[in-house]
Each structure stands twice: as structure tokens, then as C-alpha cells.
Backbone atoms as SQL, in Angstrom:
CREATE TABLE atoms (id INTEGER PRIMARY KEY, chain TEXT, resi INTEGER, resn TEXT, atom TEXT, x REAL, y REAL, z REAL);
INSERT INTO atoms VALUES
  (1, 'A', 1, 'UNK', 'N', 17.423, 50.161, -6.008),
  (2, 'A', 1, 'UNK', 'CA', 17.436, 50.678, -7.343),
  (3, 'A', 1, 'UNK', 'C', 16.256, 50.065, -8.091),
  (4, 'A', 2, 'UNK', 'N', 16.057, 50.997, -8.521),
  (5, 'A', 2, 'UNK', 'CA', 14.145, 50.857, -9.350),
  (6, 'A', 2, 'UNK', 'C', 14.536, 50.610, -11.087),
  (7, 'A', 3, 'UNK', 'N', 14.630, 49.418, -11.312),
  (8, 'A', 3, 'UNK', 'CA', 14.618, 49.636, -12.855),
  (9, 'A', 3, 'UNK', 'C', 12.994, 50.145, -13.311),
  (10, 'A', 4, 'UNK', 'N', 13.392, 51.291, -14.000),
  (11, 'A', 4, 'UNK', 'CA', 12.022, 51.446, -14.552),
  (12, 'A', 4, 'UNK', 'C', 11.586, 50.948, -15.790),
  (13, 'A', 5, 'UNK', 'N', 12.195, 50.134, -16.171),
  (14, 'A', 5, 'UNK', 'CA', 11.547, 49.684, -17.538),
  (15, 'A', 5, 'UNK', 'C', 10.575, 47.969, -17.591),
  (16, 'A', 6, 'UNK', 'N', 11.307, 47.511, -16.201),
  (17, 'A', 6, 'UNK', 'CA', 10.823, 46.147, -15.524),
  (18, 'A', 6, 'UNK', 'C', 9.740, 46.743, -14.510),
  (19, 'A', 7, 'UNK', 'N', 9.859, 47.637, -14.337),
  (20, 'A', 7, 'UNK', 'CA', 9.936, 48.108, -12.832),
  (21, 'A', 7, 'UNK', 'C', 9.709, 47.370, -11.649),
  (22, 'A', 8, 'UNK', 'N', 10.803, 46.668, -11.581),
  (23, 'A', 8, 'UNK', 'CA', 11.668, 45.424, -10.963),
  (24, 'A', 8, 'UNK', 'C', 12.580, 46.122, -9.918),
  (25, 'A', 9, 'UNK', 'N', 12.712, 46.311, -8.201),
  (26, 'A', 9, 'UNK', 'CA', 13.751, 46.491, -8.275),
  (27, 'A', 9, 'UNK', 'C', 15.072, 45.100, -8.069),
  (28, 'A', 10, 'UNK', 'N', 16.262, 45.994, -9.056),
  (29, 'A', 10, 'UNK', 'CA', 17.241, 45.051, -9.290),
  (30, 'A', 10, 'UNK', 'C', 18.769, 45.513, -7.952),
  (31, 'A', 11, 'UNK', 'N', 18.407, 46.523, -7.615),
  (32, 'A', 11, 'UNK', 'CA', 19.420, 46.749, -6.619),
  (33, 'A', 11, 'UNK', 'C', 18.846, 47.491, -4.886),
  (34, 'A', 12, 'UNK', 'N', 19.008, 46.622, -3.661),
  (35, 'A', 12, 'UNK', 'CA', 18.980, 47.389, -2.787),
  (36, 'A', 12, 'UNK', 'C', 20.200, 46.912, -1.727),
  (37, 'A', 13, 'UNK', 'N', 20.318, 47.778, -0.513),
  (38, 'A', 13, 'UNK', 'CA', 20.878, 47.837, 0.412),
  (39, 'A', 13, 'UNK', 'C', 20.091, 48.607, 1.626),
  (40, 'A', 14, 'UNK', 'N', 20.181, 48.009, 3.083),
  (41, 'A', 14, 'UNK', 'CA', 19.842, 48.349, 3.539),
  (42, 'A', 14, 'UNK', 'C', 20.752, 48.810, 5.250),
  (43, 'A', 15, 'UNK', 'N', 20.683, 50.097, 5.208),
  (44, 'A', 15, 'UNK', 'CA', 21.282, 50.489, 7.027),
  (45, 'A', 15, 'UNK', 'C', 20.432, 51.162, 8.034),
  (46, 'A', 16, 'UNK', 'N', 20.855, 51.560, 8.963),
  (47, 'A', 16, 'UNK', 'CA', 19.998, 52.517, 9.518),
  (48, 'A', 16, 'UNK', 'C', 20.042, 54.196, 8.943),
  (49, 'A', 17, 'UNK', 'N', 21.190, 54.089, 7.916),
  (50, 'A', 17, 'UNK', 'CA', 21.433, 55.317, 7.837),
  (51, 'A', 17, 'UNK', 'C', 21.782, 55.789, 6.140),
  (52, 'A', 18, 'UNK', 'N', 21.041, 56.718, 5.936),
  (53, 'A', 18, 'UNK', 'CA', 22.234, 56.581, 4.456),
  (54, 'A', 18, 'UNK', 'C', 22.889, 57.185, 4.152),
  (55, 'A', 19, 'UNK', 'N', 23.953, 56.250, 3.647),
  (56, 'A', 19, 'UNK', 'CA', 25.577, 56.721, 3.285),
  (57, 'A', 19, 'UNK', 'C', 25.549, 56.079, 2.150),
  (58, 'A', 20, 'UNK', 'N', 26.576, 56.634, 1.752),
  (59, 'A', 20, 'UNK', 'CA', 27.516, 56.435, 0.287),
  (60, 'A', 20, 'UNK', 'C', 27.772, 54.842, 0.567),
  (61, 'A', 21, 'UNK', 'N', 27.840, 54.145, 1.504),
  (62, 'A', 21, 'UNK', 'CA', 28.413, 52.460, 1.356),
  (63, 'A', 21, 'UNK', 'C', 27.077, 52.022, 0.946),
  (64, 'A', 22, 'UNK', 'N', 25.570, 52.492, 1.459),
  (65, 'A', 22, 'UNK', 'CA', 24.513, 51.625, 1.309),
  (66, 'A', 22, 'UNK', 'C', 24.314, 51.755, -0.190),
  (67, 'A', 23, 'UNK', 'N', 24.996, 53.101, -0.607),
  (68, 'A', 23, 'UNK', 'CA', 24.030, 53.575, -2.319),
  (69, 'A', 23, 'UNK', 'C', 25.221, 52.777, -2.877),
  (70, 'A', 24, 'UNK', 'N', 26.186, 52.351, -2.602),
  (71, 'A', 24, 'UNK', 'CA', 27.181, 51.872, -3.571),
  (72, 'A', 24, 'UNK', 'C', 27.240, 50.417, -3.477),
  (73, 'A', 25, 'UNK', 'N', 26.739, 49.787, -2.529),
  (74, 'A', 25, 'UNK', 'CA', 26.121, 48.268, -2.379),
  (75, 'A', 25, 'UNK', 'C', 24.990, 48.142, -3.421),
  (76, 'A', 26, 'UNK', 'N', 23.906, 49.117, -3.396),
  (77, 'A', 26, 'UNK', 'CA', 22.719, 49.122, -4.253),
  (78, 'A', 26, 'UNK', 'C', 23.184, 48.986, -5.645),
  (79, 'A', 27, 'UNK', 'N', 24.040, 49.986, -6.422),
  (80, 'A', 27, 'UNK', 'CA', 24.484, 50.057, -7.539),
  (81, 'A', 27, 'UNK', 'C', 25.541, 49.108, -8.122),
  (82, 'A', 28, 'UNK', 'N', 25.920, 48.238, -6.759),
  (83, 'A', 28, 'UNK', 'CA', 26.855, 46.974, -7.312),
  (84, 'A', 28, 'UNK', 'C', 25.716, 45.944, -7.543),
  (85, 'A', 29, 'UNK', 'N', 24.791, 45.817, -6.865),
  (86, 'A', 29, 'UNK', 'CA', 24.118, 45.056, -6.946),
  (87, 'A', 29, 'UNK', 'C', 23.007, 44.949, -8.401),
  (88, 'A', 30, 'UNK', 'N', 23.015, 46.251, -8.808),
  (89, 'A', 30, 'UNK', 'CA', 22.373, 46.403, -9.595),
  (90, 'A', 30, 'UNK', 'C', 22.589, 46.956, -11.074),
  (91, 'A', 31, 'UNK', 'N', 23.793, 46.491, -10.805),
  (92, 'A', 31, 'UNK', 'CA', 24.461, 46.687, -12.200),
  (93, 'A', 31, 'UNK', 'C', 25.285, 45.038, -12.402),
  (94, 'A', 32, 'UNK', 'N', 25.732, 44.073, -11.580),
  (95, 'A', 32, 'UNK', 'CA', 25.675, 42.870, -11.339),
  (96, 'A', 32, 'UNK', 'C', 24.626, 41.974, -12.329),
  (97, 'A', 33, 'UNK', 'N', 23.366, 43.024, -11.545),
  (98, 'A', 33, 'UNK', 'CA', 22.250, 41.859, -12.237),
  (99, 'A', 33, 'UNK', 'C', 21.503, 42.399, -13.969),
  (100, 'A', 34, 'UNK', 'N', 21.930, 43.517, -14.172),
  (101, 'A', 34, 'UNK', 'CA', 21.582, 44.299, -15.223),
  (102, 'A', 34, 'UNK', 'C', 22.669, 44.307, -16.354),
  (103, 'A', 35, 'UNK', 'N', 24.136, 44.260, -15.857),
  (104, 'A', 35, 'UNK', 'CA', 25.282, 44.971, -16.897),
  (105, 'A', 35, 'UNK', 'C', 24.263, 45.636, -17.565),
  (106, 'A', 36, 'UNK', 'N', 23.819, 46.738, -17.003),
  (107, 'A', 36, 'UNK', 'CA', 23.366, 47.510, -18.399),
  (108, 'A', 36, 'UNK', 'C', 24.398, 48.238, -19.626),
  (109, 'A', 37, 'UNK', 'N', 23.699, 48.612, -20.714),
  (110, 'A', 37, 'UNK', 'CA', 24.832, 49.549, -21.550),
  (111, 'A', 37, 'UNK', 'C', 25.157, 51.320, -21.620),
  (112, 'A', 38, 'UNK', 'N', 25.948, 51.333, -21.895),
  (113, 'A', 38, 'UNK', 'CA', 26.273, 52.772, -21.590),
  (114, 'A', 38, 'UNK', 'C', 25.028, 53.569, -22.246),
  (115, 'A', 39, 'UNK', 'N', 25.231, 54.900, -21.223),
  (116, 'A', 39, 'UNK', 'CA', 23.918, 55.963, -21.732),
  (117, 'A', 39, 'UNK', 'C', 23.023, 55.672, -20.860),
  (118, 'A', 40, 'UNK', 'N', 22.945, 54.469, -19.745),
  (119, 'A', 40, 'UNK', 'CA', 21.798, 53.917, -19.234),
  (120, 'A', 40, 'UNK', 'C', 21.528, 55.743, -17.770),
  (121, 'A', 41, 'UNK', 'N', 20.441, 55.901, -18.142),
  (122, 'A', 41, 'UNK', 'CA', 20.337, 57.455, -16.792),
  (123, 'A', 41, 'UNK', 'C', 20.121, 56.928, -15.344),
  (124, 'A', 42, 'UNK', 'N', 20.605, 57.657, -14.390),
  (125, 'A', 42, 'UNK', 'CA', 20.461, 57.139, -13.240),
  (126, 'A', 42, 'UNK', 'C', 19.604, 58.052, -12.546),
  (127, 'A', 43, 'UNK', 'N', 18.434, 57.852, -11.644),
  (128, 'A', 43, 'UNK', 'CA', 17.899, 59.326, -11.589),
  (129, 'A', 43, 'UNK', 'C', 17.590, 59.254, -10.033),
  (130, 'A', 44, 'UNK', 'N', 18.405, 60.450, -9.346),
  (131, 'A', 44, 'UNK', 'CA', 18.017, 60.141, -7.941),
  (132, 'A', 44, 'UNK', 'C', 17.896, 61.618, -7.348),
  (133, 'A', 45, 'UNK', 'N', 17.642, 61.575, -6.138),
  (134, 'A', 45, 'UNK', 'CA', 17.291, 62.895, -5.573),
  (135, 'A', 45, 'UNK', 'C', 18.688, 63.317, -5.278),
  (136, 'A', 46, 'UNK', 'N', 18.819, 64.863, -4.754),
  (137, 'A', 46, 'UNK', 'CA', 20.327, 65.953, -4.349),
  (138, 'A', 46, 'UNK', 'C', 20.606, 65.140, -2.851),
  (139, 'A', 47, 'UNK', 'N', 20.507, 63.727, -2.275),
  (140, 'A', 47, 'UNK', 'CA', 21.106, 63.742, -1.411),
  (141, 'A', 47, 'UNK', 'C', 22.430, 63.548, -1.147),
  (142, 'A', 48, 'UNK', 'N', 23.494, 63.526, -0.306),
  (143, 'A', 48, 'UNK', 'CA', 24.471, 63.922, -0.207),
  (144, 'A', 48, 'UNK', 'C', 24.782, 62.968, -0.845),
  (145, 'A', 49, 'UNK', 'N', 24.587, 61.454, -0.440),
  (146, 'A', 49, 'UNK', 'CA', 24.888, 60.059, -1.014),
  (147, 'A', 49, 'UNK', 'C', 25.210, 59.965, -2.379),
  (148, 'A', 50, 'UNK', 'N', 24.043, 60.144, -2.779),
  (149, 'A', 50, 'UNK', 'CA', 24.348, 60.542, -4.239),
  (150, 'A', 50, 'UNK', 'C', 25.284, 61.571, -5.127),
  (151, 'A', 51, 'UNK', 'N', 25.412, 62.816, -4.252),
  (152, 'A', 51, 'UNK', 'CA', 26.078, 63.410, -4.780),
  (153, 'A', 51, 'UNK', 'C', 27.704, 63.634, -4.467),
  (154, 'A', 52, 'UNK', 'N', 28.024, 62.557, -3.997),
  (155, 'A', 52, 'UNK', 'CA', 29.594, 62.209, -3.326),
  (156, 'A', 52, 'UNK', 'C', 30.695, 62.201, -4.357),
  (157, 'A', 53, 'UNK', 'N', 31.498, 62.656, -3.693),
  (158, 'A', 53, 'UNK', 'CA', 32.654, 62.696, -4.705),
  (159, 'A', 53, 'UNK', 'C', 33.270, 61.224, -5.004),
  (160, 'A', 54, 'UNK', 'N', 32.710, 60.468, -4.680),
  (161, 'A', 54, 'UNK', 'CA', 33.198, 59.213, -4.997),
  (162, 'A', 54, 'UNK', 'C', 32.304, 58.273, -6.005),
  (163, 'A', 55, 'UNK', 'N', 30.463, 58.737, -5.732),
  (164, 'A', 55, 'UNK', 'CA', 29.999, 58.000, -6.336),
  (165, 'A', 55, 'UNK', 'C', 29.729, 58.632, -7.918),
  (166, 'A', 56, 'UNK', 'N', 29.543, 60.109, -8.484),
  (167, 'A', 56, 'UNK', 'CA', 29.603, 60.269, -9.529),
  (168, 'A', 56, 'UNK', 'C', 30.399, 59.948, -10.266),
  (169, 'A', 57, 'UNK', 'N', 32.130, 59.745, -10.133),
  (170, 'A', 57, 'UNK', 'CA', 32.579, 59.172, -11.150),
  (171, 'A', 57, 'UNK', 'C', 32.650, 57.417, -11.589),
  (172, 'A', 58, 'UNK', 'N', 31.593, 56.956, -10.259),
  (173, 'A', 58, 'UNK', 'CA', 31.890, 55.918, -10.428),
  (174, 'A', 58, 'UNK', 'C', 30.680, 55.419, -11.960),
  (175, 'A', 59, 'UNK', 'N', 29.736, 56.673, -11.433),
  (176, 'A', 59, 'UNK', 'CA', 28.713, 56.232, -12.496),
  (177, 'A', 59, 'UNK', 'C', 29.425, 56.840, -13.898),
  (178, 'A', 60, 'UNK', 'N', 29.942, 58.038, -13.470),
  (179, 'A', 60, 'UNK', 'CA', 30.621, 57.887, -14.876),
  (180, 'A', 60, 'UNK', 'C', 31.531, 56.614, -15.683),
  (181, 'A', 61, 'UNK', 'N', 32.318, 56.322, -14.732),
  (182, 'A', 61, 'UNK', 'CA', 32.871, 55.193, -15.438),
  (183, 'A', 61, 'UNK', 'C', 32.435, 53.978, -15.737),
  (184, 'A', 62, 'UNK', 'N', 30.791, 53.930, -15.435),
  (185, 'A', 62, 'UNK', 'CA', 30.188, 52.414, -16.148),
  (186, 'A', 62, 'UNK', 'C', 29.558, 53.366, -17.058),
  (187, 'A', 63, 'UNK', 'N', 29.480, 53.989, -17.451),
  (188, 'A', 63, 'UNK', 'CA', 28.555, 55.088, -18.111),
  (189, 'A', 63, 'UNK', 'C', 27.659, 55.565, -18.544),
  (190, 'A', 64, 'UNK', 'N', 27.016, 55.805, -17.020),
  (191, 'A', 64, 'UNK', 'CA', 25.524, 56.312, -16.748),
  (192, 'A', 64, 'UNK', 'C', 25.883, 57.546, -16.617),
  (193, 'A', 65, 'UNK', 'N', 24.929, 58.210, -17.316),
  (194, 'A', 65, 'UNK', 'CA', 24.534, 59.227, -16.929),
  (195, 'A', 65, 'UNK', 'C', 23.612, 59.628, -15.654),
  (196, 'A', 66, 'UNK', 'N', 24.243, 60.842, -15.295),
  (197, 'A', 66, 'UNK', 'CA', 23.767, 60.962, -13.720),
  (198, 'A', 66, 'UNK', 'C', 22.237, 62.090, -13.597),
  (199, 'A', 67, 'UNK', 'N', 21.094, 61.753, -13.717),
  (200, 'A', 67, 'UNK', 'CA', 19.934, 62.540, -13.782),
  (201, 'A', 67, 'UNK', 'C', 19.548, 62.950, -12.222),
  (202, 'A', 68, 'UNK', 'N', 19.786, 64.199, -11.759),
  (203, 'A', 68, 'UNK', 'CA', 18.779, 64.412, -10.472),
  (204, 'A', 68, 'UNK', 'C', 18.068, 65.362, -10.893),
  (205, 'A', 69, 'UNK', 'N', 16.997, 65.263, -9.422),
  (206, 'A', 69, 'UNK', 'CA', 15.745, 65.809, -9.811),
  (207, 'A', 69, 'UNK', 'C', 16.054, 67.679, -8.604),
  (208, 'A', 70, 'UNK', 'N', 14.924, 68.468, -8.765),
  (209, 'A', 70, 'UNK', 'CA', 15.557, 69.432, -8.327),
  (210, 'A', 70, 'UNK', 'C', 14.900, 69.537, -6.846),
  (211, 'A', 71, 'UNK', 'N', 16.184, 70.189, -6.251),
  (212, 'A', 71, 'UNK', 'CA', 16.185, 70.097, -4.362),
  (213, 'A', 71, 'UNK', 'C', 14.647, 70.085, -3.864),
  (214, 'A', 72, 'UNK', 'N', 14.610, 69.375, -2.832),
  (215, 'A', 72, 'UNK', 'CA', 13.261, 69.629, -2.522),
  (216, 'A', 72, 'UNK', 'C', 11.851, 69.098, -3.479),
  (217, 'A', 73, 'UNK', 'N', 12.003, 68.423, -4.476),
  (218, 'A', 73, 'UNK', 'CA', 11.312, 68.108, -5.496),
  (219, 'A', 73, 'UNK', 'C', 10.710, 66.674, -5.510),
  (220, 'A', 74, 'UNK', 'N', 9.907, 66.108, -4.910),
  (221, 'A', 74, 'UNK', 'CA', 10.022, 64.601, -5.045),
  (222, 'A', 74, 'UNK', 'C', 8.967, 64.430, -6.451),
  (223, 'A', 75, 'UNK', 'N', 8.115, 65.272, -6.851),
  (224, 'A', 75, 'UNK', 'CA', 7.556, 65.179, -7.967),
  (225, 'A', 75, 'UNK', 'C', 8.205, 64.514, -9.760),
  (226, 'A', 76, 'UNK', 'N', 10.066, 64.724, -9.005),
  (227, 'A', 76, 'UNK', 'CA', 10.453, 64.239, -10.546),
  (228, 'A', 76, 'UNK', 'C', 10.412, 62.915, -10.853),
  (229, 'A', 77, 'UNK', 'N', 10.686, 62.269, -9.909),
  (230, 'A', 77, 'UNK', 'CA', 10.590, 60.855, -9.542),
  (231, 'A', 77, 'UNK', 'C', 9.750, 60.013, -8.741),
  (232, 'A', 78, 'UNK', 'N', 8.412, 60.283, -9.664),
  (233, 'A', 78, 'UNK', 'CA', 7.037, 59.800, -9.201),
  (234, 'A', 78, 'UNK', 'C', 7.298, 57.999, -9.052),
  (235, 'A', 79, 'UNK', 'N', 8.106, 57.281, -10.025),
  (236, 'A', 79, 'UNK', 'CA', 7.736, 55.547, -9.947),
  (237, 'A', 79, 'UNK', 'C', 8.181, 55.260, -8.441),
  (238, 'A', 80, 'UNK', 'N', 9.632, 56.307, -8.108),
  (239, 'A', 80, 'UNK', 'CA', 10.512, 56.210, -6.635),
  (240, 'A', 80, 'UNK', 'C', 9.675, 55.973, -5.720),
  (241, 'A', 81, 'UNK', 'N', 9.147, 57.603, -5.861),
  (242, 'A', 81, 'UNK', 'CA', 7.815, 57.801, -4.782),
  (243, 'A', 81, 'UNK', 'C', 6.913, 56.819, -4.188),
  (244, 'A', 82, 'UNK', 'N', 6.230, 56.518, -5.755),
  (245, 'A', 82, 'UNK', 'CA', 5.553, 55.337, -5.428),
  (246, 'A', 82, 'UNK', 'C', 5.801, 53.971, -4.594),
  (247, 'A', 83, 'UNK', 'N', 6.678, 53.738, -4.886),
  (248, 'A', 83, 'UNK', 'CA', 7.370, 52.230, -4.085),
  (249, 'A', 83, 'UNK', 'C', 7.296, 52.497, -3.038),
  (250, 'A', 84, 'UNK', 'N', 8.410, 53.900, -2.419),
  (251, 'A', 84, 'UNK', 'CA', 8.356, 54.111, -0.715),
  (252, 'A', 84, 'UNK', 'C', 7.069, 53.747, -0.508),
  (253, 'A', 85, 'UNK', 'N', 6.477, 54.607, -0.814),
  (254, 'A', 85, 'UNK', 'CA', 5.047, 54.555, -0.684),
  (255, 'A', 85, 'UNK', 'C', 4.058, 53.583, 0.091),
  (256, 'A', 86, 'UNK', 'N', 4.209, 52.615, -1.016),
  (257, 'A', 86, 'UNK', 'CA', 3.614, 51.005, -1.365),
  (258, 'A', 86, 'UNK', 'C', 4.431, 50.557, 0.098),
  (259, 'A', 87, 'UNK', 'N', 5.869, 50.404, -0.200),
  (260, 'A', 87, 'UNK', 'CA', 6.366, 49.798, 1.138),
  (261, 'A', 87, 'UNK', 'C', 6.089, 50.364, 2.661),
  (262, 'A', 88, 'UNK', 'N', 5.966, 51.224, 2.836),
  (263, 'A', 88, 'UNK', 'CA', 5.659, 51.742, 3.809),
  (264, 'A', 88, 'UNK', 'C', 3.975, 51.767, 4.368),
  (265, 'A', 89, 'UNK', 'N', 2.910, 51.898, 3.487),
  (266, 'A', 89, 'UNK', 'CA', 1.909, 51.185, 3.349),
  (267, 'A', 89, 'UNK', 'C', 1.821, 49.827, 3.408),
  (268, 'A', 90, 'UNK', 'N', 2.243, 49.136, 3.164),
  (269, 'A', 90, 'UNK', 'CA', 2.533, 47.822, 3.307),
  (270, 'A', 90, 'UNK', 'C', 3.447, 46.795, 4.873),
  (271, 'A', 91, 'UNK', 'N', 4.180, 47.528, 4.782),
  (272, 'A', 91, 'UNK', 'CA', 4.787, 47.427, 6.167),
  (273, 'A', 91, 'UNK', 'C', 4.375, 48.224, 7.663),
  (274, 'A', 92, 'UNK', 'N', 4.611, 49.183, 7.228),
  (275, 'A', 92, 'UNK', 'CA', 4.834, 50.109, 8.553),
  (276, 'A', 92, 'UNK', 'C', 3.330, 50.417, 9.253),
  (277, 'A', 93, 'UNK', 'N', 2.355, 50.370, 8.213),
  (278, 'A', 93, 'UNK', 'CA', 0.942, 51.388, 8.863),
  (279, 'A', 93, 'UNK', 'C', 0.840, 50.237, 9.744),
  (280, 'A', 94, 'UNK', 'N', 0.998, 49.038, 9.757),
  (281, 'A', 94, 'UNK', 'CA', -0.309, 47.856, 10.870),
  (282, 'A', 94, 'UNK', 'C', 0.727, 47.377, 11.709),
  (283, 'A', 95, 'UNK', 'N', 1.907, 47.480, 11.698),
  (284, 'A', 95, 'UNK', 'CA', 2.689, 46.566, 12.665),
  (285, 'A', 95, 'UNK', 'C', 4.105, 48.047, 13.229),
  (286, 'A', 96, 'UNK', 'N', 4.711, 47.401, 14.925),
  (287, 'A', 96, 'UNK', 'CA', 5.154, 48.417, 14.932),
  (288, 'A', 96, 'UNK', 'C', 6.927, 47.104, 15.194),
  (289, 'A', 97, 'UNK', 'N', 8.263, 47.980, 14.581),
  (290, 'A', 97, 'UNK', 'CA', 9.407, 47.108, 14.764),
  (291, 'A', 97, 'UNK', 'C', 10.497, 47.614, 15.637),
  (292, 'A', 98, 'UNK', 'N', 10.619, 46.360, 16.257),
  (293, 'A', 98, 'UNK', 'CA', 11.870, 46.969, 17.713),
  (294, 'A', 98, 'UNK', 'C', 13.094, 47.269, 17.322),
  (295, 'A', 99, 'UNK', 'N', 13.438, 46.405, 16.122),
  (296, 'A', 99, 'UNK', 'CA', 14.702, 46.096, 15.763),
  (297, 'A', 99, 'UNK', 'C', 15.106, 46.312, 14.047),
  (298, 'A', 100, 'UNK', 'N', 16.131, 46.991, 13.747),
  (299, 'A', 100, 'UNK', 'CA', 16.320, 47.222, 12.058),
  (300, 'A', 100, 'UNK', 'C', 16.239, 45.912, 11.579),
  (301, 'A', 101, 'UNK', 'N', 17.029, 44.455, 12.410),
  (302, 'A', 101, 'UNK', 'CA', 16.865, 43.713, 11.944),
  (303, 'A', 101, 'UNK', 'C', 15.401, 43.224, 11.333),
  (304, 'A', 102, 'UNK', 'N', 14.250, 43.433, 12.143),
  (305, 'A', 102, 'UNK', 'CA', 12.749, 43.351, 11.967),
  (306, 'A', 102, 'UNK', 'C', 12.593, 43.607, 10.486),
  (307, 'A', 103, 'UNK', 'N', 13.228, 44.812, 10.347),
  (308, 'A', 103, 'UNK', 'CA', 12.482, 45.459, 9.598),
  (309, 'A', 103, 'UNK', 'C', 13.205, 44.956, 7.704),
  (310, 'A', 104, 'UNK', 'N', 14.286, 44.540, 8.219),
  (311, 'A', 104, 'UNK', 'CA', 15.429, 43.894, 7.039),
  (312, 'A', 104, 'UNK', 'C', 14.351, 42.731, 6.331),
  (313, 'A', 105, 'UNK', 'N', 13.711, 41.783, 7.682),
  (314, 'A', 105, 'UNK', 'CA', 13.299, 40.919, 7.434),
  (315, 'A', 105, 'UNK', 'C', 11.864, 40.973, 6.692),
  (316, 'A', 106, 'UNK', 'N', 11.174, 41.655, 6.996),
  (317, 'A', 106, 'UNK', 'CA', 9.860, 42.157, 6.690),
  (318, 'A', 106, 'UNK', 'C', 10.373, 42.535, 5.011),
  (319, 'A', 107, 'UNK', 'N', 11.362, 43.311, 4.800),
  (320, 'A', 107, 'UNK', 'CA', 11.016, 43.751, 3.373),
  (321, 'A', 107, 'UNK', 'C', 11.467, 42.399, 2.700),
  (322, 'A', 108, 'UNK', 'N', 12.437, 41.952, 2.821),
  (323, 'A', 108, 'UNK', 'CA', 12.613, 40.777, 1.894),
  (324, 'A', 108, 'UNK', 'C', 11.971, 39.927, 1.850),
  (325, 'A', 109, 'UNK', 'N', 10.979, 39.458, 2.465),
  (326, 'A', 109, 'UNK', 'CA', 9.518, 38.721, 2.240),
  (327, 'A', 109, 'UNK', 'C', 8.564, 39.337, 1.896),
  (328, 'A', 110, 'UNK', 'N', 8.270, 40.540, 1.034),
  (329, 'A', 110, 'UNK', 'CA', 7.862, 40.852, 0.263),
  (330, 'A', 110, 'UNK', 'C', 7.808, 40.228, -0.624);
């Protein structure tokens, strides 16, 4: 999770896969370190994760509002973009990893 106003991120999780447990680790984590206040927008792409019947009301009930961007669109969420980006530039172009663990390790020494 990308605070954009620090643009800090304050929440991640990481699997091989994403599911609703990794995005809901992220958003504990990052509402933990934020308590933000209500009204705060959450803005993520139509993936399923996000759009789970479990995790919208959860954002409703700290009370974020839930902003996605439209299918297929990565243009709405250019700061997002950017980071993959950066990280993947940063990591992935010069070195190659055997193991997820590798790769766990590599980002958090960032």
C-alpha cells in the first residue's frame, strides 16, 4: 500500500500469488501504521482481490472509500505504476531468483 501523500509505502504483503489474504495483510498493516480518518480513498485496480466480497466491506467499515480505476486501465494509477516499475527495475533487470524466498529478501533491503 502506497500512501500517496508520503509516498511512503506503509502497507505490504507478500505471496506467490494474489489473494484476498495478501491484500488484507497489506491493509492491516497499513492502517496499523496510519489509523487514518474516515473518507481516507483507497485506489486500486478491478482485480478480483480487491473486489471480494469480503474485502469491500471491510473498507467500508474503517471508512474508506473504495476508488478503482477502469478494467484494463493502468493509466489511473500512475504513482502505483511507478513503484512496480522502480522495483522491478531495480531488482529483477540484473539478477535472476530461484526462490520467492530470494526475492522476499531482496525487496526488504531496499
Amino acid at each position: 500500500m502506497l500512501d500517496l501523500y508520503s509516498r511512503r509505502i506503509v502497507g505490504w504483503a507478500m505471496t506467490s500469488r494474489q489473494t484476498l489474504t495478501v491484500v488484507d495483510e497489506a491493509w492491516w498493516m497499513a492502517w496499523q501504521r496510519r489509523r487514518p480518518a474516515p473518507g481516507l480513498v483507497h485506489h486500486s485496480d478491478q482485480g478480483n482481490q480487491y473486489r471480494a466480497g469480503l474485502y469491500q466491506p471491510l473498507l467500508a467499515r474503517c471508512g474508506v472509500v473504495s476508488s478503482m480505476s477502469r478494467k484494463g486501465n493502468c493509466y489511473e494509477n500512475p504513482p502505483v505504476e511507478s513503484f512496480f516499475s522502480f522495483l522491478k527495475n531495480e531488482l529483477a533487470r540484473h539478477r535472476r531468483f530461484r526462490h520467492h524466498a530470494e526475492v522476499q529478501y531482496a525487496i526488504a533491503g531496499i
